[in-house]
ZAPABA-874678 format. One record per residue (C-alpha): residue number from 1; x, y, z. Coordinates in nm, 2 decimals, padded with zeros to 4 digits. Layout:
// residues N
ATOM, pagu, x, y, z
ATOM, NUM, X, Y, Z
...
This chain:
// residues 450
ATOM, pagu, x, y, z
ATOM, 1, 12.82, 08.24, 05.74
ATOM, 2, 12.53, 08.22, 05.54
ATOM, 3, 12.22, 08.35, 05.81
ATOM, 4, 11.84, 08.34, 05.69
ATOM, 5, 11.60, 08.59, 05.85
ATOM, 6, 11.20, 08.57, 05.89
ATOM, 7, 11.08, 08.91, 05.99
ATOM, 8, 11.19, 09.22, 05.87
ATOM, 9, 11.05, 09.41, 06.18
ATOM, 10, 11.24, 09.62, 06.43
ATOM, 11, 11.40, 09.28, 06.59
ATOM, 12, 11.48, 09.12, 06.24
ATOM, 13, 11.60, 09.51, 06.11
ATOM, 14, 11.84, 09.50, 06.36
ATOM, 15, 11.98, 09.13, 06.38
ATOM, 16, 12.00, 09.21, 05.98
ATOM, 17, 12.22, 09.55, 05.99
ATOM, 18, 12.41, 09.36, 06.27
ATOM, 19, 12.48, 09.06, 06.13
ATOM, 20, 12.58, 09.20, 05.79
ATOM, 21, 12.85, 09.47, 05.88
ATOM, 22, 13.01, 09.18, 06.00
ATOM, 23, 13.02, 09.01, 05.65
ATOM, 24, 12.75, 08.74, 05.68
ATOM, 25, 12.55, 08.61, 05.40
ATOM, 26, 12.21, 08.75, 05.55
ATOM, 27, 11.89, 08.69, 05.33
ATOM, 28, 11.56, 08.81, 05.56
ATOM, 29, 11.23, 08.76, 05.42
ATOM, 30, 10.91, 08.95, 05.49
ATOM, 31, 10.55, 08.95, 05.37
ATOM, 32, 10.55, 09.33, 05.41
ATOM, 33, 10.64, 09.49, 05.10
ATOM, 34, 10.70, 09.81, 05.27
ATOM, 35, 10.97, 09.64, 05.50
ATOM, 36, 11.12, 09.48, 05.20
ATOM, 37, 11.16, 09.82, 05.03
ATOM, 38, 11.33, 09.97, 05.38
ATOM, 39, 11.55, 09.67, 05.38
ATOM, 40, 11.63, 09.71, 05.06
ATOM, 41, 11.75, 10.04, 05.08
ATOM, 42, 11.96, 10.06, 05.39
ATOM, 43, 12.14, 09.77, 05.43
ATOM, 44, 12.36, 09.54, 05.25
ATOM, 45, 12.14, 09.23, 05.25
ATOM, 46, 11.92, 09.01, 05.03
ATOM, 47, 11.57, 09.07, 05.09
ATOM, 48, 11.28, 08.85, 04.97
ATOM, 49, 10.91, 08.88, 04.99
ATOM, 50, 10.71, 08.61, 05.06
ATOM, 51, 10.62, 08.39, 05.41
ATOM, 52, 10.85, 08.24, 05.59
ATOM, 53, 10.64, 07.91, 05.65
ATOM, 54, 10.65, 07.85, 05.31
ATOM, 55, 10.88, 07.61, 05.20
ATOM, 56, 10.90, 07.73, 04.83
ATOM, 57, 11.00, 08.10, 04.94
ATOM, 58, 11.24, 07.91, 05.16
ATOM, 59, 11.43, 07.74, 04.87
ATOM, 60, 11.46, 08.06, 04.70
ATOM, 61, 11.66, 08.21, 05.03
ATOM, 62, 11.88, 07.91, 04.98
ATOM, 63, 11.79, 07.76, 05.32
ATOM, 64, 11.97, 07.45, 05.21
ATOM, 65, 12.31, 07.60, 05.26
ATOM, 66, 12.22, 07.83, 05.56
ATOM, 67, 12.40, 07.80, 05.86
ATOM, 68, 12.20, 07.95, 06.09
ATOM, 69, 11.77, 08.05, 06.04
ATOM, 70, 11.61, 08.28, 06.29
ATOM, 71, 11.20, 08.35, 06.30
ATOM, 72, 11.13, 08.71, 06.50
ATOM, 73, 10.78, 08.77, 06.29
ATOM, 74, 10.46, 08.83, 06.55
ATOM, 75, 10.33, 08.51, 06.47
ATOM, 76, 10.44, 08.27, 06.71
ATOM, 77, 10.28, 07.99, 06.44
ATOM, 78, 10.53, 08.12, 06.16
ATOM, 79, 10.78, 08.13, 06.34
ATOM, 80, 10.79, 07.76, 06.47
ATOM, 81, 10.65, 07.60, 06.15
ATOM, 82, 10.93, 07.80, 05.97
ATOM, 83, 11.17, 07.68, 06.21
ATOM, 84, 11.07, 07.33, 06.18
ATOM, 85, 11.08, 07.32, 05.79
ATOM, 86, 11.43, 07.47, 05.83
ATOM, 87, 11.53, 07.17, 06.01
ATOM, 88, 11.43, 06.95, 05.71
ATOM, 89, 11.67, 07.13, 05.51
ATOM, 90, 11.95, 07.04, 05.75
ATOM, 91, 12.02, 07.42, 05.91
ATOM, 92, 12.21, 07.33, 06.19
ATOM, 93, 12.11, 07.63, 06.45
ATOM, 94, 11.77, 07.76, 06.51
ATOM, 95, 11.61, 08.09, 06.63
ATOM, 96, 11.29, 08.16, 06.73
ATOM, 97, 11.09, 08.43, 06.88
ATOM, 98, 10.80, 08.30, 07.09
ATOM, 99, 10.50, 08.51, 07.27
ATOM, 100, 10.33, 08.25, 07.38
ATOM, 101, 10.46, 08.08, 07.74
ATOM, 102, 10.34, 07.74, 07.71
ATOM, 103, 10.62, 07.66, 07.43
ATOM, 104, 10.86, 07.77, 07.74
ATOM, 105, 10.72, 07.53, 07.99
ATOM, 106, 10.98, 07.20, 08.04
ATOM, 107, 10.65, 07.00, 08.05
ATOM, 108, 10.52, 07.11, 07.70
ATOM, 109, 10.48, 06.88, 07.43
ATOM, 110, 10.59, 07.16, 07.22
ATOM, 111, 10.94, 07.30, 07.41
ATOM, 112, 11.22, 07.40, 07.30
ATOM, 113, 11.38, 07.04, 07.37
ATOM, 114, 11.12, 06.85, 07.19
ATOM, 115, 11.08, 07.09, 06.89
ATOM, 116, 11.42, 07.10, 06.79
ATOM, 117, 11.50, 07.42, 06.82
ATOM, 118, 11.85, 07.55, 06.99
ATOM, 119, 11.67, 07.89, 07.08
ATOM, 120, 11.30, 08.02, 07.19
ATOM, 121, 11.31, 08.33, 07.31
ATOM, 122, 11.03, 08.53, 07.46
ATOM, 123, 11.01, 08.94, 07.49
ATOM, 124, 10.85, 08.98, 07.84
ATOM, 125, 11.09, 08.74, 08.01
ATOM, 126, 11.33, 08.90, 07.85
ATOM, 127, 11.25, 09.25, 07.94
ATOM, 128, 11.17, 09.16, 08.28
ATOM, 129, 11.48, 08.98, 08.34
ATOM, 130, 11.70, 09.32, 08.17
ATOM, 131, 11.48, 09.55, 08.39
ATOM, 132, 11.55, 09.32, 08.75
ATOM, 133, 11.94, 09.33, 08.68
ATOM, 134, 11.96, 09.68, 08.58
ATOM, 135, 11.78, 09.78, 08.95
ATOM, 136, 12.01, 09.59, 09.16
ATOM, 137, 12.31, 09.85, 09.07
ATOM, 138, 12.09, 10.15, 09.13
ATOM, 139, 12.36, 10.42, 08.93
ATOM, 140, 12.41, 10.22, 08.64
ATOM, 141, 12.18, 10.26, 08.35
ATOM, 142, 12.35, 09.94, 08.23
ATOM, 143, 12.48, 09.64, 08.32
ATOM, 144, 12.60, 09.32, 08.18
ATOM, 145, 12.72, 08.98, 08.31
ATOM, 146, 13.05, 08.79, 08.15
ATOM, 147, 13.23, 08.49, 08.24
ATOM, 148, 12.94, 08.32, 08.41
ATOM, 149, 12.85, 08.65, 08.63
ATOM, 150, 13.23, 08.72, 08.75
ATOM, 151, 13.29, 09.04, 08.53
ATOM, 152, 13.04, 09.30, 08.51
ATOM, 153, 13.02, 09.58, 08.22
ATOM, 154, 12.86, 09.90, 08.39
ATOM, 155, 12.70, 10.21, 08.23
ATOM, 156, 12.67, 10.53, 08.45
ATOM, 157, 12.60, 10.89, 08.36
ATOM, 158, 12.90, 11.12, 08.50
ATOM, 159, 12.72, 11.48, 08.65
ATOM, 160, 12.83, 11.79, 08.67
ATOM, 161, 12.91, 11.80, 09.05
ATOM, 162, 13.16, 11.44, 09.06
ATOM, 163, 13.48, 11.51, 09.14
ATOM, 164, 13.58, 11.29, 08.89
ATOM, 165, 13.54, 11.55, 08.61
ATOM, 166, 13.80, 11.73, 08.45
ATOM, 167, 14.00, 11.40, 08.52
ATOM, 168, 14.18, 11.20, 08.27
ATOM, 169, 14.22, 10.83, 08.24
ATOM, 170, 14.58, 10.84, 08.38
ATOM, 171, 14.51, 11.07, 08.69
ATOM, 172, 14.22, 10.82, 08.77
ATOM, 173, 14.42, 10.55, 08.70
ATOM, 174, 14.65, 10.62, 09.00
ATOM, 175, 14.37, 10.73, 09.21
ATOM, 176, 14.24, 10.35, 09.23
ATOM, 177, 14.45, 10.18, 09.48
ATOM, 178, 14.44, 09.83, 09.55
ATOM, 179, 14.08, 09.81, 09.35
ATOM, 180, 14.14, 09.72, 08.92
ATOM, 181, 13.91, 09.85, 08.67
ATOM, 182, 13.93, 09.98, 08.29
ATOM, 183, 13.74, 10.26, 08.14
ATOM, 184, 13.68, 10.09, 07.82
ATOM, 185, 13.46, 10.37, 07.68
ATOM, 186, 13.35, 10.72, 07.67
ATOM, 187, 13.00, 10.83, 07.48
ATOM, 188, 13.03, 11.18, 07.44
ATOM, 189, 12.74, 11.39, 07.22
ATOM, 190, 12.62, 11.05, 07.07
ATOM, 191, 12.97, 10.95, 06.96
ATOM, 192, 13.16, 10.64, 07.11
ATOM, 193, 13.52, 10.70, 07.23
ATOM, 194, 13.73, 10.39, 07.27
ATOM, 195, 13.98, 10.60, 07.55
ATOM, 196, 14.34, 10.61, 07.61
ATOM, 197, 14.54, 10.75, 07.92
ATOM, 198, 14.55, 11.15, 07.80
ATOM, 199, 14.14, 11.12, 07.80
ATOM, 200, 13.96, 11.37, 08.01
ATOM, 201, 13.59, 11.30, 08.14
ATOM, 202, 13.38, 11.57, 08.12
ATOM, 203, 13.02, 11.67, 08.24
ATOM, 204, 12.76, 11.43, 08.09
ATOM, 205, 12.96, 11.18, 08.00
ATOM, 206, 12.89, 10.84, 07.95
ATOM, 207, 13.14, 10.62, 08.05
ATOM, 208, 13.15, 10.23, 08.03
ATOM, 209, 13.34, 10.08, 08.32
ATOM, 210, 13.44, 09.69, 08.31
ATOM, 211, 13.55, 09.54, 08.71
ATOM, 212, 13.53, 09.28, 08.89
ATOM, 213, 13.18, 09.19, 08.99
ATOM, 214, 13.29, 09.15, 09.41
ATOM, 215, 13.45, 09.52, 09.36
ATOM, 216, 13.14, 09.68, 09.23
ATOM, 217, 13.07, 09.86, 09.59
ATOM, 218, 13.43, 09.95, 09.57
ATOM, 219, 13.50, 10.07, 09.22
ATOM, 220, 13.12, 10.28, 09.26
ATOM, 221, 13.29, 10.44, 09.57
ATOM, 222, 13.59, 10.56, 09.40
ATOM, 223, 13.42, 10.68, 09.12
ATOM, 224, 13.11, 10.91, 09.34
ATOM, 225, 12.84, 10.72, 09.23
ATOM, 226, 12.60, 10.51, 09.52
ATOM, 227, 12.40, 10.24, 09.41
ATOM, 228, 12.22, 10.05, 09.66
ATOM, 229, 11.92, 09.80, 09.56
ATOM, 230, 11.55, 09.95, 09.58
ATOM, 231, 11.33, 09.93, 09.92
ATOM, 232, 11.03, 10.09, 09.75
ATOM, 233, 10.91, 09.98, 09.36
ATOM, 234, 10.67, 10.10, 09.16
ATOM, 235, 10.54, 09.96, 08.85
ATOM, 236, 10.33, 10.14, 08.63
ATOM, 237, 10.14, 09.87, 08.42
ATOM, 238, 10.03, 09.54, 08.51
ATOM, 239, 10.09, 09.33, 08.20
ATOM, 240, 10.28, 09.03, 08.16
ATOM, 241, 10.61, 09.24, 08.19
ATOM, 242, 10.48, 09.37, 08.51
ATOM, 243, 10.36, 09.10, 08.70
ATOM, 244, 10.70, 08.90, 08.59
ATOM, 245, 10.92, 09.15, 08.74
ATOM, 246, 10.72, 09.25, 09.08
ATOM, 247, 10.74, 08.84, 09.10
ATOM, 248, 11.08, 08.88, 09.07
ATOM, 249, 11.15, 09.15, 09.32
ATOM, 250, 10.88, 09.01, 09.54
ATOM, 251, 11.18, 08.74, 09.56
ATOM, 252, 11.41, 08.98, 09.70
ATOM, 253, 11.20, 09.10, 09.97
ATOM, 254, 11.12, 09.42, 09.76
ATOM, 255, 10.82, 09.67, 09.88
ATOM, 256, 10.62, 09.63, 09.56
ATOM, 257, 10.34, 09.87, 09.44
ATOM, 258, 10.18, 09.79, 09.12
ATOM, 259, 09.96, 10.03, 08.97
ATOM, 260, 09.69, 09.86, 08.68
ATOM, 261, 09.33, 10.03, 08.53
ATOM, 262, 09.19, 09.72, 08.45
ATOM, 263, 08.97, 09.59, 08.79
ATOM, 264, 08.95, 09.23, 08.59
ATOM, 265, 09.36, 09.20, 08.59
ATOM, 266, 09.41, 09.36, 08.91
ATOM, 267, 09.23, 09.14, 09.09
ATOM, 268, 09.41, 08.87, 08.86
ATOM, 269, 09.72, 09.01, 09.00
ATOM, 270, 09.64, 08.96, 09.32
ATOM, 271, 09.58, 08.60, 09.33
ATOM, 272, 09.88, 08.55, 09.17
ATOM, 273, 10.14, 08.82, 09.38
ATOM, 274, 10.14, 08.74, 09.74
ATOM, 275, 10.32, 09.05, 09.88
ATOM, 276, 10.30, 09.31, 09.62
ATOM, 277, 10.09, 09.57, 09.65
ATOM, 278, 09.82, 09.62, 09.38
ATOM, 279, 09.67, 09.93, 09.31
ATOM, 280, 09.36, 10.01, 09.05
ATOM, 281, 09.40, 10.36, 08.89
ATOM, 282, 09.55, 10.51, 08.63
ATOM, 283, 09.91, 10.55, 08.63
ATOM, 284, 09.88, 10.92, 08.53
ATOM, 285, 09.67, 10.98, 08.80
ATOM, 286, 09.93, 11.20, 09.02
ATOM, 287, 09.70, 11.25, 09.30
ATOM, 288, 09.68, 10.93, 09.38
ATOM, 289, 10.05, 10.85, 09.32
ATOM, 290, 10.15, 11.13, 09.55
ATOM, 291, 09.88, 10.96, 09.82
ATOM, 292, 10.07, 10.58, 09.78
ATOM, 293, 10.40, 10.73, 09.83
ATOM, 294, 10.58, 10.79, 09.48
ATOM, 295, 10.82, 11.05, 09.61
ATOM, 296, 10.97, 10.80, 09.84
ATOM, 297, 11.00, 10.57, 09.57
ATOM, 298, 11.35, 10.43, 09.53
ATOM, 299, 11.23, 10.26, 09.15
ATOM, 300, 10.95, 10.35, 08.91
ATOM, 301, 10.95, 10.10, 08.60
ATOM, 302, 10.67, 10.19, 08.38
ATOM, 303, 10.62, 09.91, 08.12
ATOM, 304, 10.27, 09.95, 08.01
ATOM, 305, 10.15, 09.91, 07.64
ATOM, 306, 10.14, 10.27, 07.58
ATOM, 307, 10.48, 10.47, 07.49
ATOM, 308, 10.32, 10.76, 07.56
ATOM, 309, 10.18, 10.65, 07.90
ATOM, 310, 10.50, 10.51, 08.02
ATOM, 311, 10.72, 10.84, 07.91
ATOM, 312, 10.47, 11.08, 08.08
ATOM, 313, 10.45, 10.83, 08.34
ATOM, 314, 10.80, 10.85, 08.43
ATOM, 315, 10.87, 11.21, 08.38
ATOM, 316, 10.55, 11.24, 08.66
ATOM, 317, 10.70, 11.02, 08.88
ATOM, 318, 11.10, 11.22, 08.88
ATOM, 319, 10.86, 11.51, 08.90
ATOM, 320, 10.74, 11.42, 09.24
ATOM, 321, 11.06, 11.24, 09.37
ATOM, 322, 11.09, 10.95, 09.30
ATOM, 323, 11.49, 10.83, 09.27
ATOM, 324, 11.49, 10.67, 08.98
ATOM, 325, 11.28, 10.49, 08.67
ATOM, 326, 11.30, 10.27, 08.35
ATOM, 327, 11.13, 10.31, 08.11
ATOM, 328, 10.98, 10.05, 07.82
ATOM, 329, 10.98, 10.19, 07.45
ATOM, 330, 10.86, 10.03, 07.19
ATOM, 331, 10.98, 10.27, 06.90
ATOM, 332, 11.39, 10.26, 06.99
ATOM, 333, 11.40, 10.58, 06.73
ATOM, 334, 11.26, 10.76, 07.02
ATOM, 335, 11.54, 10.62, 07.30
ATOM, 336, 11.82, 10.86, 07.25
ATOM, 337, 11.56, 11.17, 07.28
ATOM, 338, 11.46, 11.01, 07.65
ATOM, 339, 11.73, 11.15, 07.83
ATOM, 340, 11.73, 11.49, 07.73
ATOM, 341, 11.38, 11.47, 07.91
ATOM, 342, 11.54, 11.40, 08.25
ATOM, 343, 11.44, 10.99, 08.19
ATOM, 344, 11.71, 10.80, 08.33
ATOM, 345, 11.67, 10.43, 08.13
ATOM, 346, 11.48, 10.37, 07.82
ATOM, 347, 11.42, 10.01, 07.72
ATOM, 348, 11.33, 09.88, 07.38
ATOM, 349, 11.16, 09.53, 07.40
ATOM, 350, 11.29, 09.45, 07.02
ATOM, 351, 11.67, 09.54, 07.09
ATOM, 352, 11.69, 09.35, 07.39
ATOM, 353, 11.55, 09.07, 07.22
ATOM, 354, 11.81, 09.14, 06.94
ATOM, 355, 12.06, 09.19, 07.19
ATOM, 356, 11.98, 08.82, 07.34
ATOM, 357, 12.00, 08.68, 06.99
ATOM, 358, 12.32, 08.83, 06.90
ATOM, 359, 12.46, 08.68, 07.22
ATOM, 360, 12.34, 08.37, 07.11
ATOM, 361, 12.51, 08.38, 06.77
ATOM, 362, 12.82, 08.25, 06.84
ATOM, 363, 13.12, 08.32, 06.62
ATOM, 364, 13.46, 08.13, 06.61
ATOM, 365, 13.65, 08.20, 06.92
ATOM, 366, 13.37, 08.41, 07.04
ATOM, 367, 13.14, 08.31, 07.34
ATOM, 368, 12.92, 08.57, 07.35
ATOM, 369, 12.78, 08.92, 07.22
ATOM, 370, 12.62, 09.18, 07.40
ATOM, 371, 12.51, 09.50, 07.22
ATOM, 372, 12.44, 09.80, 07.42
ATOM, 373, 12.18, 10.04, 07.37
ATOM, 374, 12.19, 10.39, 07.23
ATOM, 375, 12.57, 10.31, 07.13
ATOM, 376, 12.73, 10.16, 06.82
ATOM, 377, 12.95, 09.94, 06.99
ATOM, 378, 12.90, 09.59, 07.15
ATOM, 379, 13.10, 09.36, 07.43
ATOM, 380, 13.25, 09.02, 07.30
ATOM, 381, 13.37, 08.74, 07.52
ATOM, 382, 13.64, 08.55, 07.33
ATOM, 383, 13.88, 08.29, 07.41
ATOM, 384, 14.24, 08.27, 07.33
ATOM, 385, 14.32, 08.01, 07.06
ATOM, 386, 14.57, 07.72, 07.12
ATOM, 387, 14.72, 07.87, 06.82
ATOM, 388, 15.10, 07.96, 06.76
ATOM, 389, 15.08, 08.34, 06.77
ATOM, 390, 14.99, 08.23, 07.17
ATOM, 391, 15.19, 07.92, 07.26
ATOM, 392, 15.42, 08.09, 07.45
ATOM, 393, 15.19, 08.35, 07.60
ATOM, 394, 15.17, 08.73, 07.41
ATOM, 395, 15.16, 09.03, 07.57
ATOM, 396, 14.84, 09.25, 07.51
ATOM, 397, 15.07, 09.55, 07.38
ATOM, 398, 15.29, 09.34, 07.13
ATOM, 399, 14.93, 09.22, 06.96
ATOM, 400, 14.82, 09.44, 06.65
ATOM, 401, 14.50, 09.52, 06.79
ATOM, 402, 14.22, 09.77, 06.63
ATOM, 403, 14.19, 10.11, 06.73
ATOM, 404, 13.81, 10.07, 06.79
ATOM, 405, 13.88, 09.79, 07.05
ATOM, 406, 14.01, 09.76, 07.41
ATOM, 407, 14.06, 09.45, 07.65
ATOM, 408, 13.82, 09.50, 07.96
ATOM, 409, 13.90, 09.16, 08.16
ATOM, 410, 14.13, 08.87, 08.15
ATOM, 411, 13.98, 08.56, 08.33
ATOM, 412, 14.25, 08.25, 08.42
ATOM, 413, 14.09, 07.99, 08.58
ATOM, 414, 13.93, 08.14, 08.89
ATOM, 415, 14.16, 08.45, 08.89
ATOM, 416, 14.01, 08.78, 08.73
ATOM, 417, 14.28, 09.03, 08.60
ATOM, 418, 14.19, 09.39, 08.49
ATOM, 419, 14.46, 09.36, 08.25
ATOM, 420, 14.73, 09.61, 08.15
ATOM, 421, 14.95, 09.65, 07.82
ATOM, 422, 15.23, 09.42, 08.00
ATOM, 423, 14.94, 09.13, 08.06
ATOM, 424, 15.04, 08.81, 07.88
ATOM, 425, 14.78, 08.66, 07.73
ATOM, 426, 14.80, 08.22, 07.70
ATOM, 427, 14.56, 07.97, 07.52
ATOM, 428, 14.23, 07.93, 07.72
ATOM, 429, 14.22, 08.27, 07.86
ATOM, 430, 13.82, 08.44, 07.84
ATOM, 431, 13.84, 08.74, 07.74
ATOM, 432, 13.62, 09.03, 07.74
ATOM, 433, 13.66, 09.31, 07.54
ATOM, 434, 13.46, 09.60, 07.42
ATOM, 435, 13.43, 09.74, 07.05
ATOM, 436, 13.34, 09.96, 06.84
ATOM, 437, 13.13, 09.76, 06.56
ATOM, 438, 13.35, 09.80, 06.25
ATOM, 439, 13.63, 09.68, 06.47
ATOM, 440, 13.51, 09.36, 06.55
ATOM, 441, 13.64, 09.18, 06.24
ATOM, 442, 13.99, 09.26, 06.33
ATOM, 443, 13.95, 09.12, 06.71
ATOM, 444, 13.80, 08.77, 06.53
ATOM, 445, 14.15, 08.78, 06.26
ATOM, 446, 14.35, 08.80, 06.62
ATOM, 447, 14.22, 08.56, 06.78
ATOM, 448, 14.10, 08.30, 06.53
ATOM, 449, 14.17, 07.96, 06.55
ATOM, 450, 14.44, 07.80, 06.29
């Protein structure tokens, strides 16, 4: 697939590294000549400098044969008016990054509907929607929805003291009783472990569990870890991220607290939040944290401009007691430093927009992507193929699947299995399965249509 990128930022960096390891045709164009040098250099793409509203630098990307265009430059203008020329050239799917929340209104004149355009996608709803789901499951530093919300993909952090340590896959495996789940991987000192039966979880560990959304309480239980959803939020910065989720959790009938500097948007704030709680200091202010109740803080999410700000923010807050906290990042070099700091969640605005996209980016028999942070590895949902290799159903251990990959859920209709070696896969079954990235070519050869 030949895929033309505007913006060679963070967001387009990463769509563009992504997309090409996977053998795409990626061209990404940037007015930065720096970027275009970086570009250049790491990755296996063609890079071009130039704008991309123009339609001249355009025809030299060969938008006329692209299959897909995506605009993630910070000009909401470029992005759009590139998008739209795009379309003259017949590129059948469009991407856009949007800042701007009247081009997300139903009512606009310029909407994604009446523009054109199969995607607009904007960074704060984004976020706030990322930083709402990953609260609800308290121990989990991630989680991700498949098959329309039925299967969930969970992240936790193993300590010292569970019991579960010095286990191996097998041995917990026959601790699980009537409740199915599959350890689909292991990150271990930065490196992703796609485990089998004789794997032993150790101290630190960070292990990716895939089960059943209804037996989350269940599987959490077995494994030692208690997640319950937050009586008592902070958030540290009062921007459009922070208003969007304490309107959020207001929703749920959460205790909201939202700490702002700026008497102008505070008072803002509280015309437009009817239950949170808005307070006017500085977030770094730890006597008057201490006085509004931060040790008895369930959440602390601090998503202000400032990386600095929101680190020391959240190391502040576990200082005093609070539970737990998430923390935005803007520079995602710094994210796999965070937790070696005692900070439980770091979020990067530009990979979860990249992680959205990539979702979005549909592939053959592939419904969706979802790339996780901090890891080199991603989560497809596929369907099985009508084709012969599956006409009279296949079982998972008889297919020649990649080391780097393992089958998390099978979904059949309204039945969920947490599948085995002996489960038969037949046409229509959604699959989800979890990779590592260099593997994911030889899970699209399996399944791929004939």
């Amino acid at each position: 697939m030949r895929i033309v990128i505007v913006g060679a930022g963070q967001v387009g960096f990463h769509l563009s590294r992504h997309l090409s390891l996977e053998g795409h045709d990626v061209v990404v164009i940037d007015r930065d000549p720096e970027r275009i040098r970086r570009i250049e250099r790491e990755l296996n793409v063609l890079p071009l400098l130039g704008s991309g509203a123009s339609a001249k630098i355009l025809e030299e990307a060969g938008i006329d044969r692209a299959d897909l265009f995506i605009a993630v430059t910070n000009s909401d203008e470029v992005n759009l008016i590139s998008c739209l020329i795009s379309k003259e050239y017949g590129v059948k799917r469009l991407v856009a990054r949007v800042r701007n929340e009247e081009y997300l209104s139903p009512g606009s004149p310029l909407n994604e509907e009446k523009l054109g355009i199969d995607l607009l996608i904007n960074p704060d709803r984004v976020m706030a929607e990322e930083i709402v789901q990953i609260s609800q499951v308290s121990e989990a530093f991630e989680v991700v929805e498949f098959v329309r919300g039925r299967v969930a993909l969970l992240g936790y952090q193993v300590k010292e003291d569970n019991p579960v340590c010095g286990l191996s896959l097998a041995e917990l495996k026959g601790l699980r009783g009537i409740y199915d789940f599959v350890v689909v991987a292991i990150v271990r000192d930065g490196q992703t472990i796609i485990p089998r039966g004789q794997d032993v979880i150790r101290p630190e560990d960070k292990i990716y569990v895939v089960v059943r959304k209804s037996d989350i309480a269940a599987i959490e239980y077995l494994l030692n870890f208690t997640s319950r959803a937050p009586k008592l939020v902070f958030i540290i910065g009062g921007g459009r991220v922070g208003f969007l989720v304490a309107r959020q959790m207001e929703a749920k009938h959460i205790d909201v607290r939202l700490v702002e500097t700026n008497r102008e948007r505070c008072e803002e704030l509280s015309e437009r939040l009817s239950q949170s709680i808005i307070l006017n200091f500085d977030g770094l202010d730890a006597q008057e944290l201490i006085e509004e109740g931060i040790d008895q803080a369930d959440l602390v999410i601090a998503v202000t401009d400032s990386d600095t700000t929101n680190i020391l923010a959240s190391l502040l807050a576990k200082h005093h007691g609070a539970r737990k906290c998430i923390t935005r990042i803007d520079r995602p070099d710094f994210i796999p430093l965070l937790g070696k700091l005692g900070i439980d969640i770091a979020l990067s605005p530009r990979l979860v927009v990249a992680s959205q996209i990539l979702r979005f980016v549909r592939r053959g028999a592939i419904l969706s992507v979802a790339t996780l942070l901090g890891s080199e590895a991603e989560v497809v949902e596929i369907v099985v193929p009508p084709s012969k290799r599956f006409q009279q159903g296949v079982a998972l251990k008889d297919l020649p699947f990649p080391s780097g990959a393992i089958v998390g859920a099978v979904t059949r209709g309204s039945e969920v299995i947490i599948p085995s070696g002996e489960t038969i896969l037949k046409p229509g079954d959604d699959l989800v399965i979890f990779s590592l990235r260099e593997a994911v070519s030889g899970i699209e050869k399996i399944f791929a249509p004939e």
